[in-house]
Backbone of each chain as nested JSON, in Angstrom:
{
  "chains": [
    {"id": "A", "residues": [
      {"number": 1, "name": "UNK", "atoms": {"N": [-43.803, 30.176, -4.741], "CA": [-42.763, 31.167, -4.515], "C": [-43.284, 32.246, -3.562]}},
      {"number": 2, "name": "UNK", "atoms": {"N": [-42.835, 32.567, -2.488], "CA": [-42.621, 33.78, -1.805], "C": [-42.091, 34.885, -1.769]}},
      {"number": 3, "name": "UNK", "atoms": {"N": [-43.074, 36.278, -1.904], "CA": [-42.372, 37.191, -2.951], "C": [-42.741, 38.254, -1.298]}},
      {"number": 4, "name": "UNK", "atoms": {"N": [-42.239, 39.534, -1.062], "CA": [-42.049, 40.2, 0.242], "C": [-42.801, 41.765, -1.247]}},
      {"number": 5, "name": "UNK", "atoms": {"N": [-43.629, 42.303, -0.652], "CA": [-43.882, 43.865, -0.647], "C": [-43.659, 44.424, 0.358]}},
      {"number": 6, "name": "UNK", "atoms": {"N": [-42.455, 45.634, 0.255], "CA": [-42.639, 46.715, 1.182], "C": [-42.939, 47.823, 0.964]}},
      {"number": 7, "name": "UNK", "atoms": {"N": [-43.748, 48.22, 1.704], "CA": [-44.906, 49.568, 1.22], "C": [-44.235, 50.395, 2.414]}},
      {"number": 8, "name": "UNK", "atoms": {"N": [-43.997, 51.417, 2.229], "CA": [-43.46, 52.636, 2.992], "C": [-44.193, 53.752, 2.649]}},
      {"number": 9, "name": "UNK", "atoms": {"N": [-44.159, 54.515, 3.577], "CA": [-45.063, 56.253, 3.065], "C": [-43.827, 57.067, 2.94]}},
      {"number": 10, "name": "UNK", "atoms": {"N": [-44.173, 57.914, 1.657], "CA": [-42.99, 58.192, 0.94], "C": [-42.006, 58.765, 2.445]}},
      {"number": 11, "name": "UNK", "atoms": {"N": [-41.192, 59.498, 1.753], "CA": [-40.25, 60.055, 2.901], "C": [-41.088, 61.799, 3.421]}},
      {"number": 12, "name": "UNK", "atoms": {"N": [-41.404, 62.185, 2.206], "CA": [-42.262, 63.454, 2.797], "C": [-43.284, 63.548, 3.587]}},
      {"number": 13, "name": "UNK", "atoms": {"N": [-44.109, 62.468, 3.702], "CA": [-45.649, 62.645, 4.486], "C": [-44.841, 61.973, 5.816]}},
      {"number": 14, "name": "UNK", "atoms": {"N": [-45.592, 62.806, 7.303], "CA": [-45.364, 62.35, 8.476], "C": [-46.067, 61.293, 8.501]}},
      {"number": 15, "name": "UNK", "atoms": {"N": [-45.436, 60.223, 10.0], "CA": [-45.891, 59.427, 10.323], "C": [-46.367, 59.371, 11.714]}},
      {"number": 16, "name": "UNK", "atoms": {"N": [-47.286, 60.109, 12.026], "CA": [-47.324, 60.126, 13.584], "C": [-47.458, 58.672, 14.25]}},
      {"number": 17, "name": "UNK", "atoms": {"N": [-48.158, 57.751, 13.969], "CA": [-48.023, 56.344, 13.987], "C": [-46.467, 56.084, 14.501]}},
      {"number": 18, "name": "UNK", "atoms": {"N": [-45.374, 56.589, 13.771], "CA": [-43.785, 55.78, 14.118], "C": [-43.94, 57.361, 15.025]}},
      {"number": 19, "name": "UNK", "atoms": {"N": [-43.962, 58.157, 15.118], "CA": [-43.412, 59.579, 15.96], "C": [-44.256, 58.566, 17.572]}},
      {"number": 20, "name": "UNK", "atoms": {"N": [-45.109, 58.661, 17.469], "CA": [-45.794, 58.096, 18.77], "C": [-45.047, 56.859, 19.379]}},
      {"number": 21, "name": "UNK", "atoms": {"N": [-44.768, 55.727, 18.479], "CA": [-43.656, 54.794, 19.084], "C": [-42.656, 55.319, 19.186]}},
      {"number": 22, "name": "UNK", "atoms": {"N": [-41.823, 56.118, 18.631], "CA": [-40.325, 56.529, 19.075], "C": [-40.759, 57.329, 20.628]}},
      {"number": 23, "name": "UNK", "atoms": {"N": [-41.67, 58.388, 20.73], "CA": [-41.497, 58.894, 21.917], "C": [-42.033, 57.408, 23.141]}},
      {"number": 24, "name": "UNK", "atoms": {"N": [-43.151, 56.477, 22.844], "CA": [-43.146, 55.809, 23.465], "C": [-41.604, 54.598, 24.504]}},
      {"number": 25, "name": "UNK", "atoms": {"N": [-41.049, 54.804, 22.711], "CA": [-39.287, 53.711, 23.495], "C": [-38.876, 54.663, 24.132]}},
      {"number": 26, "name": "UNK", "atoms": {"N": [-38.568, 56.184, 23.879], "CA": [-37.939, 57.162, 24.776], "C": [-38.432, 57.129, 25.625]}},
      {"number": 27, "name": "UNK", "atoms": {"N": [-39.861, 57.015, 26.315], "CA": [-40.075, 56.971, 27.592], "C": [-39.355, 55.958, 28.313]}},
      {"number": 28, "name": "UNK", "atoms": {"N": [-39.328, 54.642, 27.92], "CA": [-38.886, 53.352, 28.043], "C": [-37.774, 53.264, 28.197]}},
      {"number": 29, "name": "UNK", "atoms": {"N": [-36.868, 54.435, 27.713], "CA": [-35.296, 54.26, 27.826], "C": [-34.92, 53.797, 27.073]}},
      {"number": 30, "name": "UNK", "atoms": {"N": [-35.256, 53.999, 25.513], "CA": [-34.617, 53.455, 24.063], "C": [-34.068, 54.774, 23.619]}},
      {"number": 31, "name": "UNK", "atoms": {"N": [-33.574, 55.651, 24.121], "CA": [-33.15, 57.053, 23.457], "C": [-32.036, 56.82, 22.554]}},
      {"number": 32, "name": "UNK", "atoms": {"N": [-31.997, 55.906, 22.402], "CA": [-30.365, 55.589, 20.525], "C": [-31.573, 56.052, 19.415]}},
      {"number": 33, "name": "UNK", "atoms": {"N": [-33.361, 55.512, 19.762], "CA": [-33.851, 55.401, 18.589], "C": [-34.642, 56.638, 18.68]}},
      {"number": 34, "name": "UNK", "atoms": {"N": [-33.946, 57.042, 17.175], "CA": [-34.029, 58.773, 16.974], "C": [-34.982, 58.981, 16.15]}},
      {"number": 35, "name": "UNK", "atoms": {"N": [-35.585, 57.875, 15.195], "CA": [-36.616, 58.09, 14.675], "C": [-37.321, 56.324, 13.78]}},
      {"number": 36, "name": "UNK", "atoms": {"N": [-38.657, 56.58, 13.887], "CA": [-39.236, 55.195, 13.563], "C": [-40.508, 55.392, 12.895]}},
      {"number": 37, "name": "UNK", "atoms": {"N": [-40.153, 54.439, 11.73], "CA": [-41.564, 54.822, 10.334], "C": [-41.624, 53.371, 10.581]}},
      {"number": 38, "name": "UNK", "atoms": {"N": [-43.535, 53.579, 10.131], "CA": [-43.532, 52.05, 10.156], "C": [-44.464, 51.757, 9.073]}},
      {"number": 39, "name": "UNK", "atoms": {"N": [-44.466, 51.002, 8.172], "CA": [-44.67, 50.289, 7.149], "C": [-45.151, 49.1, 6.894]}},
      {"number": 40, "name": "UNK", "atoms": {"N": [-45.981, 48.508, 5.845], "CA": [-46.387, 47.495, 5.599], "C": [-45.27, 46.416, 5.139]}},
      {"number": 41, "name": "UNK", "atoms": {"N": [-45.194, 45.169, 5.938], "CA": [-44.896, 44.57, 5.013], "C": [-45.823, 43.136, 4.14]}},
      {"number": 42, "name": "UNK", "atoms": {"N": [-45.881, 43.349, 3.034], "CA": [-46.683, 41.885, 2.978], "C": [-46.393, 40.982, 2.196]}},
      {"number": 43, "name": "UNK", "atoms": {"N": [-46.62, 39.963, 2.688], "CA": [-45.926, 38.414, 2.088], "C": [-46.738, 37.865, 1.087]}},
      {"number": 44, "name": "UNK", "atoms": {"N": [-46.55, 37.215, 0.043], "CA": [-47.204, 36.967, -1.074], "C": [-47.175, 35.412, -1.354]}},
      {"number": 45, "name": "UNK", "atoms": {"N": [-47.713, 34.474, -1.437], "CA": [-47.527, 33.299, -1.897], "C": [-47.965, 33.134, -3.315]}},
      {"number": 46, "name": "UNK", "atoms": {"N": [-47.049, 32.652, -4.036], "CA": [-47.498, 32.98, -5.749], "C": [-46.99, 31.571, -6.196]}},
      {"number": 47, "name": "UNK", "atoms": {"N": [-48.099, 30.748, -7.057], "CA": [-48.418, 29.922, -7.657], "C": [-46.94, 29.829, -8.557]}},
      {"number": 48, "name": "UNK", "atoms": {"N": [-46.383, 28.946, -8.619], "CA": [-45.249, 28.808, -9.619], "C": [-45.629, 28.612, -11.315]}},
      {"number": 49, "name": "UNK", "atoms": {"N": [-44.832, 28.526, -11.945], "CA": [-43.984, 27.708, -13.08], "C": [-45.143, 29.096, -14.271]}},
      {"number": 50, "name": "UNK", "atoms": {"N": [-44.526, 29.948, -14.026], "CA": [-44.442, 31.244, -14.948], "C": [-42.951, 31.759, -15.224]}},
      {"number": 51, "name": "UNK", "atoms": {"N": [-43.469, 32.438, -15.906], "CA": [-41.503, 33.015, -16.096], "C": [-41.533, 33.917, -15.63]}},
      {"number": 52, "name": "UNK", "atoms": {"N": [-39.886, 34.281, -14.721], "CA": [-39.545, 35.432, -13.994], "C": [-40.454, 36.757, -14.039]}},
      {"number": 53, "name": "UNK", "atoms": {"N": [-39.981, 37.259, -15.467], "CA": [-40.464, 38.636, -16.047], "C": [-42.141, 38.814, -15.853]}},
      {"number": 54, "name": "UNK", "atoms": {"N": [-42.786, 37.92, -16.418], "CA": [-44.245, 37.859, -16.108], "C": [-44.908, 37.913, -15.0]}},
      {"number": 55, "name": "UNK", "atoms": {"N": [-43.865, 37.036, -14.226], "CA": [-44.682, 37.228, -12.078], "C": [-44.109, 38.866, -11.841]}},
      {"number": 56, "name": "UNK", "atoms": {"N": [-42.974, 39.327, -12.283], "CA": [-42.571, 40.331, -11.993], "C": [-43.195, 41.745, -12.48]}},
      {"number": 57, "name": "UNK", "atoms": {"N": [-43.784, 41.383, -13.641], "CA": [-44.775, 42.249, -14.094], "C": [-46.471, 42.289, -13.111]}},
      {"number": 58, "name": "UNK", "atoms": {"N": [-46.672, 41.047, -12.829], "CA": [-48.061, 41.028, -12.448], "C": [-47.875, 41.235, -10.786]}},
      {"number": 59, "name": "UNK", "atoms": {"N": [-46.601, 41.402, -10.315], "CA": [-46.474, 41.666, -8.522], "C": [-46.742, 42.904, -8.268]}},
      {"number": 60, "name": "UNK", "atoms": {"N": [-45.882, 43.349, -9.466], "CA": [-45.484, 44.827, -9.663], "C": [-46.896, 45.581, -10.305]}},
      {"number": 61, "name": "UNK", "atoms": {"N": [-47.668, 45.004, -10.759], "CA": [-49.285, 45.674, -10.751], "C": [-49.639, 45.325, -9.995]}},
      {"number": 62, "name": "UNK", "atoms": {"N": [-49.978, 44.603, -8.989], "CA": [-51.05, 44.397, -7.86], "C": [-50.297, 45.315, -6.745]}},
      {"number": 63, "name": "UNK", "atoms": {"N": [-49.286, 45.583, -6.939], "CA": [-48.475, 46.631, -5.632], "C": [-49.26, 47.702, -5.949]}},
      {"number": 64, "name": "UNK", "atoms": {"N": [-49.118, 48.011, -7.703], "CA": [-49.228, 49.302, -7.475], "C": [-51.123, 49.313, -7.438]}},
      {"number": 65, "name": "UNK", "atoms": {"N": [-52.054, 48.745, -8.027], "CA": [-53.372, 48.956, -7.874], "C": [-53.887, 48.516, -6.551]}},
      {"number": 66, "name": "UNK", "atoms": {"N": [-53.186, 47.943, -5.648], "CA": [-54.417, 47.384, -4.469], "C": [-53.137, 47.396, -3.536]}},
      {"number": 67, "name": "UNK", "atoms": {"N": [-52.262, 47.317, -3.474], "CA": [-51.501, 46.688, -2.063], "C": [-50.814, 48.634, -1.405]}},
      {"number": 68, "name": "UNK", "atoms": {"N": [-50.54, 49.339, -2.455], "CA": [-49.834, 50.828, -1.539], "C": [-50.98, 51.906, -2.378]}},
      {"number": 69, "name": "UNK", "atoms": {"N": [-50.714, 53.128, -1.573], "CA": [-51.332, 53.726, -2.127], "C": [-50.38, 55.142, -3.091]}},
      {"number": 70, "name": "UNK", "atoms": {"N": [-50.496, 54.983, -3.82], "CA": [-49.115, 55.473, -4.697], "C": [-49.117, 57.243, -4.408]}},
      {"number": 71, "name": "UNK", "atoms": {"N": [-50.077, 57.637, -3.717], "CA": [-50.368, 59.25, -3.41], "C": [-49.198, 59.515, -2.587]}},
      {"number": 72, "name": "UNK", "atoms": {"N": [-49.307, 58.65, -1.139], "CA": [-49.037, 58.742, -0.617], "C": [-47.305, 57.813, -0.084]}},
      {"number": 73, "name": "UNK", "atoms": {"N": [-47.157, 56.76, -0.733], "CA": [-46.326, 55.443, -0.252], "C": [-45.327, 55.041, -1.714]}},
      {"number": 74, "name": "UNK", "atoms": {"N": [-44.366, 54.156, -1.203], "CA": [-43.646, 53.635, -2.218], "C": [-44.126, 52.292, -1.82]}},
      {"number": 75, "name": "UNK", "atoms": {"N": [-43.401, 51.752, -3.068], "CA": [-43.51, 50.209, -2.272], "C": [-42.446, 49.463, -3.259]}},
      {"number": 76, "name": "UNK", "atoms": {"N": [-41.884, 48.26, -2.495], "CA": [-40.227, 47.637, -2.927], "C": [-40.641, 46.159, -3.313]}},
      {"number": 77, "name": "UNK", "atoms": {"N": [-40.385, 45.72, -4.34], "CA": [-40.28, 44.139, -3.816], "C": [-39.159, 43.532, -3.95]}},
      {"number": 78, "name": "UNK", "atoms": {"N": [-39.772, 42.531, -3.345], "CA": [-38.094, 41.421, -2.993], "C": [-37.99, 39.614, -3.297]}},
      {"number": 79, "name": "UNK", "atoms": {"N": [-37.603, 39.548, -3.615], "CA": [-37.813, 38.065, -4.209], "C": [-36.817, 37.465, -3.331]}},
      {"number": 80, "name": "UNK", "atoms": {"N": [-37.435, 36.107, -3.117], "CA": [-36.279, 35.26, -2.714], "C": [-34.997, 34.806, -3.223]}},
      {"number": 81, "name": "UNK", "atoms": {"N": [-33.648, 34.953, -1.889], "CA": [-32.869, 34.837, -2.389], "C": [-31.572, 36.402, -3.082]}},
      {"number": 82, "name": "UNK", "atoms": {"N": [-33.021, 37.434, -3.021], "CA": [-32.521, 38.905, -3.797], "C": [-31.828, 39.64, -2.097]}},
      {"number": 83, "name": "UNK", "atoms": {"N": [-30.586, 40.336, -2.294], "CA": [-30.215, 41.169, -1.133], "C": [-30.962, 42.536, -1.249]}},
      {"number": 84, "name": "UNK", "atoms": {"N": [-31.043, 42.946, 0.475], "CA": [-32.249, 44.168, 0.271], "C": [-32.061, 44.977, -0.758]}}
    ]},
    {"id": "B", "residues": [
      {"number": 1, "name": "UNK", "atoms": {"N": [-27.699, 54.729, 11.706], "CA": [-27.77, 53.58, 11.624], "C": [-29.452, 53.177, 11.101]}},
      {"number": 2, "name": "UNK", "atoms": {"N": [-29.368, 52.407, 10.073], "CA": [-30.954, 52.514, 10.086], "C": [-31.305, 50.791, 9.726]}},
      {"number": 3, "name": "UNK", "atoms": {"N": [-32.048, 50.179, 11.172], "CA": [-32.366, 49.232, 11.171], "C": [-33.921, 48.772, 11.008]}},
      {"number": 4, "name": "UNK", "atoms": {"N": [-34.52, 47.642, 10.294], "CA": [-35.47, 46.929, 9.782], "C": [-36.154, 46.396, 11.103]}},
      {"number": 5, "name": "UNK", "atoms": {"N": [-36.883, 46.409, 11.964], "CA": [-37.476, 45.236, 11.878], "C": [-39.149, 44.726, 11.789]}},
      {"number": 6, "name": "UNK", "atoms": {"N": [-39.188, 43.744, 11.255], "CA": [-39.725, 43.103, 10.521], "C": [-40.863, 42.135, 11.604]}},
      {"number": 7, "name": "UNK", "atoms": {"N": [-41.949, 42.165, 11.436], "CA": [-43.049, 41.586, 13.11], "C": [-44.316, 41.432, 11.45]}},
      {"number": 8, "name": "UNK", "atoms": {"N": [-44.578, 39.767, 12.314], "CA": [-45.093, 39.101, 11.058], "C": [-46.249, 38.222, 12.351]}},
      {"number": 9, "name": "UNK", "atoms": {"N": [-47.713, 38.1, 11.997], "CA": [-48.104, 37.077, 12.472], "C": [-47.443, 36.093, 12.683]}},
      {"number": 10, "name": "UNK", "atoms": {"N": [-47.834, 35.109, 13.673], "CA": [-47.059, 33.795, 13.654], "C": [-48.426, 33.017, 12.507]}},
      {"number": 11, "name": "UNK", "atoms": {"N": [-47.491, 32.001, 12.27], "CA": [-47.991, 30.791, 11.2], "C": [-49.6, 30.561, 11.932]}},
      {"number": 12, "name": "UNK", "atoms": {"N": [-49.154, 30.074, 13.0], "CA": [-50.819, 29.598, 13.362], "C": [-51.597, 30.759, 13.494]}},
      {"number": 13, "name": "UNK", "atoms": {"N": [-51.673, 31.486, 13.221], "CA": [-52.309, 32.531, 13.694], "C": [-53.129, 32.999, 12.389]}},
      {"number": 14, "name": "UNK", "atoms": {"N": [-54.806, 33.321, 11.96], "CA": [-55.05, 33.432, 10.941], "C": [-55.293, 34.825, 10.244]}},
      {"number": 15, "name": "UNK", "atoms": {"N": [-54.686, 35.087, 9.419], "CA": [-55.113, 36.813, 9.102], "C": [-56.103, 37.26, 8.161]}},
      {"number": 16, "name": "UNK", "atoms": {"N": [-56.86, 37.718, 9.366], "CA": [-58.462, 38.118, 7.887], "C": [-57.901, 38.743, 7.082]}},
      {"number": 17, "name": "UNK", "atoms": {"N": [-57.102, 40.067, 7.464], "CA": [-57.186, 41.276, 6.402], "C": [-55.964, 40.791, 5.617]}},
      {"number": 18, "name": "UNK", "atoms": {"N": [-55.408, 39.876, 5.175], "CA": [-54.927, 39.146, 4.594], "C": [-55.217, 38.634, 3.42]}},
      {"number": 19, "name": "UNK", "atoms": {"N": [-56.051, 37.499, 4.366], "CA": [-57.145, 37.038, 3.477], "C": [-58.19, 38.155, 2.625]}},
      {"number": 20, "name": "UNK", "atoms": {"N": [-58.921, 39.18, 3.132], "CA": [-59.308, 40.368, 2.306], "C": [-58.591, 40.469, 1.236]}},
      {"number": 21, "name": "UNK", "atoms": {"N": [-57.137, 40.833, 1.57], "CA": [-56.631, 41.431, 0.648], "C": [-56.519, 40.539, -0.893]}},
      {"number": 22, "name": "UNK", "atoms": {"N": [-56.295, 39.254, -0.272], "CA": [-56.0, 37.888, -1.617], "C": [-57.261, 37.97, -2.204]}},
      {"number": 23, "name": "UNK", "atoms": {"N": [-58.427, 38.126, -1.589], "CA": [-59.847, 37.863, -2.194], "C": [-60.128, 38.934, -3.34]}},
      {"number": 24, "name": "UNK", "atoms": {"N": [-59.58, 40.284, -2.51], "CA": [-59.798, 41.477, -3.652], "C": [-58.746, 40.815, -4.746]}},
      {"number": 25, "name": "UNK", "atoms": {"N": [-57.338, 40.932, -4.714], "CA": [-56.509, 40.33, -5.546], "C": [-57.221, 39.681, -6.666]}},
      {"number": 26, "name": "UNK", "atoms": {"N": [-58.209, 38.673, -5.89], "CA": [-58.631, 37.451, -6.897], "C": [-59.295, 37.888, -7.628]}},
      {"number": 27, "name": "UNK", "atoms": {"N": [-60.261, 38.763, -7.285], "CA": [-61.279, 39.418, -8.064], "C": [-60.86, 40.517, -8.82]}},
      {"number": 28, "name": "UNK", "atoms": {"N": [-59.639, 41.213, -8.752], "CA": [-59.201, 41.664, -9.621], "C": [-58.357, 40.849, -10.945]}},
      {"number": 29, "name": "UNK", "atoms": {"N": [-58.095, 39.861, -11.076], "CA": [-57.489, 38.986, -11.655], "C": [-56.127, 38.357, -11.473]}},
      {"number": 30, "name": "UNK", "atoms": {"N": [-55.792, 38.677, -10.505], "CA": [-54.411, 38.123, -10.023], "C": [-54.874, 37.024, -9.169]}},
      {"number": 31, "name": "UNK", "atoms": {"N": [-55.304, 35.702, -9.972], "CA": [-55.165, 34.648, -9.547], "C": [-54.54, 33.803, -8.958]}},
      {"number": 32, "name": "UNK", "atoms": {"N": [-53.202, 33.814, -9.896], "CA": [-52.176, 32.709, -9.064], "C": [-50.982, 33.508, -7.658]}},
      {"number": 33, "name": "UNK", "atoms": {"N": [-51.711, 34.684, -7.15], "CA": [-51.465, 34.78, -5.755], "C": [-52.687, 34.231, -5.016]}},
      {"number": 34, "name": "UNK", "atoms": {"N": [-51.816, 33.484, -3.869], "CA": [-52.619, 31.943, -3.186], "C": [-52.992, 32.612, -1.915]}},
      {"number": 35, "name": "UNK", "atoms": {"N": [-51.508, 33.47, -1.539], "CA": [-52.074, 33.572, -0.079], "C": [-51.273, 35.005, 0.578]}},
      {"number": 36, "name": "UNK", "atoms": {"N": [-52.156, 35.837, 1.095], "CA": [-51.219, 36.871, 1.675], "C": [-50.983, 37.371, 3.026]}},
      {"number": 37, "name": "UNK", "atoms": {"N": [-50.38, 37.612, 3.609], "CA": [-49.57, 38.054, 4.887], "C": [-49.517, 39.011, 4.915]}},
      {"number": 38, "name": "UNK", "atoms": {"N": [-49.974, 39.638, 6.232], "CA": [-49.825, 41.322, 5.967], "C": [-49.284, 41.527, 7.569]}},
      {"number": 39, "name": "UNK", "atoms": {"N": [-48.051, 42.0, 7.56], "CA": [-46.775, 42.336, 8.713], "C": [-46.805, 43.838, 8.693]}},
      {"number": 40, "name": "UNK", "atoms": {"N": [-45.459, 43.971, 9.827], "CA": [-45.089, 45.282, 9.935], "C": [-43.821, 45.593, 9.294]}},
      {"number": 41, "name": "UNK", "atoms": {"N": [-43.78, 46.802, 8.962], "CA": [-42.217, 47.003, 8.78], "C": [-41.836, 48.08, 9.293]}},
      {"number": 42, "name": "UNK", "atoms": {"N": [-40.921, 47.998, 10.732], "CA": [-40.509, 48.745, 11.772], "C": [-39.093, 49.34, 11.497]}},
      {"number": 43, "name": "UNK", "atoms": {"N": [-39.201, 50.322, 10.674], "CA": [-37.807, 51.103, 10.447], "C": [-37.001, 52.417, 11.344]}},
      {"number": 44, "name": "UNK", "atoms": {"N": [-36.649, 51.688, 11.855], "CA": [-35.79, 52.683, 13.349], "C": [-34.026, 53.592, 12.979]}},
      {"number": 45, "name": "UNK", "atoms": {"N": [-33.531, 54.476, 12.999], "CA": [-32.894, 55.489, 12.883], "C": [-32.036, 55.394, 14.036]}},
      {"number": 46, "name": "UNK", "atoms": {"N": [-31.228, 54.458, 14.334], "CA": [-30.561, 54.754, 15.447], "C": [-28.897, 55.1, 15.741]}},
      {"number": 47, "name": "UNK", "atoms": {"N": [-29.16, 55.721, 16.909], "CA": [-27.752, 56.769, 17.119], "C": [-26.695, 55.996, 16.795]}},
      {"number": 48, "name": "UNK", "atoms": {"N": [-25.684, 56.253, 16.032], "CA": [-24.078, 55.792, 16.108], "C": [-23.305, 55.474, 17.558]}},
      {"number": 49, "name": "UNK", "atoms": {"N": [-22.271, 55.126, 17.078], "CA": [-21.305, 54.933, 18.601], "C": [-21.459, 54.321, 19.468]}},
      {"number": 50, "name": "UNK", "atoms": {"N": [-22.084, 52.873, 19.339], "CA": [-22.277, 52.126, 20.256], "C": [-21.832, 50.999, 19.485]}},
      {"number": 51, "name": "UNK", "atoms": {"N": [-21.238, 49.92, 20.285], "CA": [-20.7, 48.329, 19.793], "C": [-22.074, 47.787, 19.433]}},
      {"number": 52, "name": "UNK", "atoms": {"N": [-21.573, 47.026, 18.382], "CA": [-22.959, 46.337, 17.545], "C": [-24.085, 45.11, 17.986]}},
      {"number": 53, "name": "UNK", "atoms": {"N": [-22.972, 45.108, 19.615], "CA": [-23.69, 43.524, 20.203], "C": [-24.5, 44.604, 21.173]}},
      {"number": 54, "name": "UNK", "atoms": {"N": [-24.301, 45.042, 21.586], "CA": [-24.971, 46.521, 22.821], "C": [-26.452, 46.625, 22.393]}},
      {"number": 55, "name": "UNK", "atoms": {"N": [-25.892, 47.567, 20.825], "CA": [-27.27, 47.798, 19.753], "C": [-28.013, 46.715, 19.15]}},
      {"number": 56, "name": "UNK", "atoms": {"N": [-27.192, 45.588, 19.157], "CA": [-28.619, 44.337, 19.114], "C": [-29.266, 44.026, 19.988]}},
      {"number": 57, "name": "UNK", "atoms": {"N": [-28.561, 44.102, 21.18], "CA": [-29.577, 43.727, 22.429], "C": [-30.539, 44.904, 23.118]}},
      {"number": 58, "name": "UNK", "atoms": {"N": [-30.413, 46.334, 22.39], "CA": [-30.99, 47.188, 22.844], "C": [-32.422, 46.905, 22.185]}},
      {"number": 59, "name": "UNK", "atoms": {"N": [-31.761, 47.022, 20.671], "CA": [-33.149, 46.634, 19.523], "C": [-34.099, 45.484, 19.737]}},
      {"number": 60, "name": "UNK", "atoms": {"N": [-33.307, 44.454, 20.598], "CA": [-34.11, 43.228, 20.568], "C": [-34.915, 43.6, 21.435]}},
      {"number": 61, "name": "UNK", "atoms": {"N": [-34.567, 44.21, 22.882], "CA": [-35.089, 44.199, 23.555], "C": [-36.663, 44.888, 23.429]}},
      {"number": 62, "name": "UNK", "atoms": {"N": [-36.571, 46.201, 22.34], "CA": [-37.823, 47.235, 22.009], "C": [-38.358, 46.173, 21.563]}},
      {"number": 63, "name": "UNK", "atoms": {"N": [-38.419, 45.396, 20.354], "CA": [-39.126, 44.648, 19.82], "C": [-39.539, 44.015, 20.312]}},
      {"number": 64, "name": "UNK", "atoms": {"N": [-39.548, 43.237, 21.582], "CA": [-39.61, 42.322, 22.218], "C": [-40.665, 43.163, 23.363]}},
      {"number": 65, "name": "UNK", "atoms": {"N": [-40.128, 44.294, 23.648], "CA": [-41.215, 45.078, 24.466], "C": [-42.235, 45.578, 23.704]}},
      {"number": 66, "name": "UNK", "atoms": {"N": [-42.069, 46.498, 22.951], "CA": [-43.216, 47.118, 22.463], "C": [-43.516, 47.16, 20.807]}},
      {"number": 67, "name": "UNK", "atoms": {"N": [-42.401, 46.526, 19.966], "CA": [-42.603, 46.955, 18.496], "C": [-43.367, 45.653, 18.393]}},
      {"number": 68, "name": "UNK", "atoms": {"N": [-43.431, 44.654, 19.22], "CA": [-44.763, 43.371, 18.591], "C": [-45.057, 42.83, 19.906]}},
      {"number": 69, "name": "UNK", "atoms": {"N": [-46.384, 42.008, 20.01], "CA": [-47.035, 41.47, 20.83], "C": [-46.544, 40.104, 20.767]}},
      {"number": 70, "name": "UNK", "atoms": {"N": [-45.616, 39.288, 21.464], "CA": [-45.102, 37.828, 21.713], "C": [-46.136, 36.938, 21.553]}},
      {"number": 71, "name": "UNK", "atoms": {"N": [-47.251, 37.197, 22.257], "CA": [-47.941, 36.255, 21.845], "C": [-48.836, 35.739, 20.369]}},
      {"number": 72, "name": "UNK", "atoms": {"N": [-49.002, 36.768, 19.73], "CA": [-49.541, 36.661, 17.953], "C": [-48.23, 36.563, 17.389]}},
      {"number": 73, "name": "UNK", "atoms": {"N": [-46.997, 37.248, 17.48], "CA": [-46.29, 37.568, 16.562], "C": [-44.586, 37.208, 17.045]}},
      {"number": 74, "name": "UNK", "atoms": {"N": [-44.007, 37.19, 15.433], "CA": [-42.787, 36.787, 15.52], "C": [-42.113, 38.514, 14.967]}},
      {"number": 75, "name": "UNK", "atoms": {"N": [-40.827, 38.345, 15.017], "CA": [-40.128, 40.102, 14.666], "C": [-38.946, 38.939, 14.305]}},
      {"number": 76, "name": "UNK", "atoms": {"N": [-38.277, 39.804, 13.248], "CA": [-37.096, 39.62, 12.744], "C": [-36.146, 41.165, 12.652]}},
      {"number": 77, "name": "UNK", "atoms": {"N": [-34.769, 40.54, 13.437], "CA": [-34.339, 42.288, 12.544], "C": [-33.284, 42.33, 11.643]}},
      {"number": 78, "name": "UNK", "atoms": {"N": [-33.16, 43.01, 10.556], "CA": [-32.394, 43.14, 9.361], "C": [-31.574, 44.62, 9.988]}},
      {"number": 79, "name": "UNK", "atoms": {"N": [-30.387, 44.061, 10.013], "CA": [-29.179, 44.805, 10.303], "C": [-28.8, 45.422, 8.492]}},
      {"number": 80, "name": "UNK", "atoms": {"N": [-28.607, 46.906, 8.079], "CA": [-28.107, 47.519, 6.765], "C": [-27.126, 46.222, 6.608]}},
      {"number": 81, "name": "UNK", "atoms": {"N": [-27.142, 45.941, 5.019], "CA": [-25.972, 45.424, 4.293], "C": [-26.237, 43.685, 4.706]}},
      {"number": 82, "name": "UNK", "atoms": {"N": [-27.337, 43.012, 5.49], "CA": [-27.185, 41.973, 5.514], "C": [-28.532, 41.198, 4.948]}},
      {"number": 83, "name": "UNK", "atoms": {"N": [-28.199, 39.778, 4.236], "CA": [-29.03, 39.668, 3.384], "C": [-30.139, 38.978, 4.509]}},
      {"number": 84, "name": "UNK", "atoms": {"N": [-31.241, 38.913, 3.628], "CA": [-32.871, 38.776, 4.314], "C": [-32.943, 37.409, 4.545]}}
    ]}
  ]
}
């Protein structure tokens, strides 16, 4: 099964990382794009034939101990098949 | 308007810090994750009032210029409200 983490830095901490690409497309002549965060995403390949709740418990700890850093970031997951 | 997109190694392409990351995983005890992928997630803010075929080909075009490198990488973009 293929499971998606998205790790974002919360909404309060800057991102000069996305501030530096947005002014970069504005140089470029992308001026629609008014602002750009950029984020991890990472793909997970997970061993099957567990039950739902249990992979969902153990995704949902490895997000939060090793994959974001919870000071600073959120992080989403997404299962296949799930709308954003 | 706030659009996704999404710039992922390509398949052939091998990702150490990937691989890092599954190894720590392992050694923390999350075994039955096999394999991990570590992408971008390019979240852009863009202006209203433009037809939606305009603003795809504007977006494609950044991505295609500067939000990923063509040759390592693939980009996907997730338009709000449509499934993944």
């Amino acid at each position: 099964m293929r499971v998606a983490v998205k790790v974002r830095l919360k909404r309060s901490i800057l991102d000069p990382q996305g501030k530096t690409v947005q002014q970069a497309l504005q140089h470029l002549g992308f001026e629609q794009i008014r602002e750009v965060r950029i984020g991890k995403l990472i793909e997970l390949e997970i061993e099957e034939g567990q039950n739902r709740a249990e992979t969902l418990r153990m995704i949902e700890e490895a997000s939060r101990k090793l994959l974001s850093n919870p000071v600073m970031e959120d992080f989403e997951i997404e299962y296949p098949g799930e709308t954003p």
